[in-house]
C-alpha positions as CSV (number, residue, x, y, z in Angstrom):
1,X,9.2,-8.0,-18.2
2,X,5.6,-7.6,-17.2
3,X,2.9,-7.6,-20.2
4,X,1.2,-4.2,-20.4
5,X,-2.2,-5.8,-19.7
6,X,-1.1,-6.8,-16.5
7,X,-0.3,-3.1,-15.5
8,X,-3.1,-2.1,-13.0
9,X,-2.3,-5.0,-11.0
10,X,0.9,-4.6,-11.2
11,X,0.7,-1.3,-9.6
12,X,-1.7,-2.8,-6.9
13,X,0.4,-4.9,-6.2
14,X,3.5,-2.2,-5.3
15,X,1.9,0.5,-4.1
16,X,-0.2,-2.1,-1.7
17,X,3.5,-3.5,-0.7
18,X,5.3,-0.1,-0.2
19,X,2.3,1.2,2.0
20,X,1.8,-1.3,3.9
21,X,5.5,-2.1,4.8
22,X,6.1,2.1,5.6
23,X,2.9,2.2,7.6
24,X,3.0,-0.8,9.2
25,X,6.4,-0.3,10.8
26,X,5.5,3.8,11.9
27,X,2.2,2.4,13.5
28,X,4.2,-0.5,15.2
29,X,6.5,1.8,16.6
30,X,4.0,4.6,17.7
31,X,2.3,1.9,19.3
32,X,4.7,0.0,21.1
33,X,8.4,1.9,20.3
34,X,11.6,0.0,20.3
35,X,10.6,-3.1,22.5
36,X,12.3,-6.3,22.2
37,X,10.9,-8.9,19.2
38,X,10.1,-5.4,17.4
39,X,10.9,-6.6,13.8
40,X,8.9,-9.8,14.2
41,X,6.1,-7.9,15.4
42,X,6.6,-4.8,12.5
43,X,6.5,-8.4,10.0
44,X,2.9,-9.6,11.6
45,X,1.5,-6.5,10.9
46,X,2.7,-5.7,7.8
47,X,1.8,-9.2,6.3
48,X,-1.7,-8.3,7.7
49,X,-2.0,-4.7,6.0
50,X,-0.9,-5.7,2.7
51,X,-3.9,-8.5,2.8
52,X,-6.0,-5.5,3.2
53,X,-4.1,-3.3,1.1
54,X,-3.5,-5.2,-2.0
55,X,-7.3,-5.3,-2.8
56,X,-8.0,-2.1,-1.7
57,X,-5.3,-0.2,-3.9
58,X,-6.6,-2.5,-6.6
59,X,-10.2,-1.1,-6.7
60,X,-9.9,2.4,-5.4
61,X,-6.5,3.4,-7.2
62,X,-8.9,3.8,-10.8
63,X,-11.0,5.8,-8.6
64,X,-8.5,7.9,-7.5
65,X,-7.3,8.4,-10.6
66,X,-10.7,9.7,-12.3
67,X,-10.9,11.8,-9.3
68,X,-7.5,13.4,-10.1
69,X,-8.2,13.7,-13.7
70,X,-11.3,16.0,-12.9
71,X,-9.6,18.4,-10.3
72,X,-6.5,19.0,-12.2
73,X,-6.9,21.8,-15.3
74,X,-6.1,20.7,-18.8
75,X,-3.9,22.5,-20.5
């Protein structure tokens, strides 16, 4: 298992790779639709979202998270 200490990049890490891999094909196939080499050009784009993604989930998922903390009432 994955140390504790390593959680906040672990979750980078999967919520980056989900995202991206979800998006990446919907966008593909609002784009372009069911065309031949479809898979192998849903793979390009996903391998470059989750370059973006990765890093961005990193630093703006804390962020999101203090943002949530203030909005939702404590009990």
């Amino acid at each position: 298992m994955i140390n504790p200490k390593f959680r906040r990049l672990t979750f980078a890490f999967f919520m980056s790779l989900f995202m991206s891999f979800i998006m990446s094909m919907v966008i593909t196939f609002i784009n372009l639709g069911l065309v031949d080499g479809f898979i192998l050009k849903w793979m390009e784009a996903f391998i470059k979202a989750f370059i973006f993604a990765f890093p961005i989930v990193f630093i703006v998922a804390p962020i999101v998270h203090n943002i949530t903390d203030k909005l939702i009432i404590k009990e």
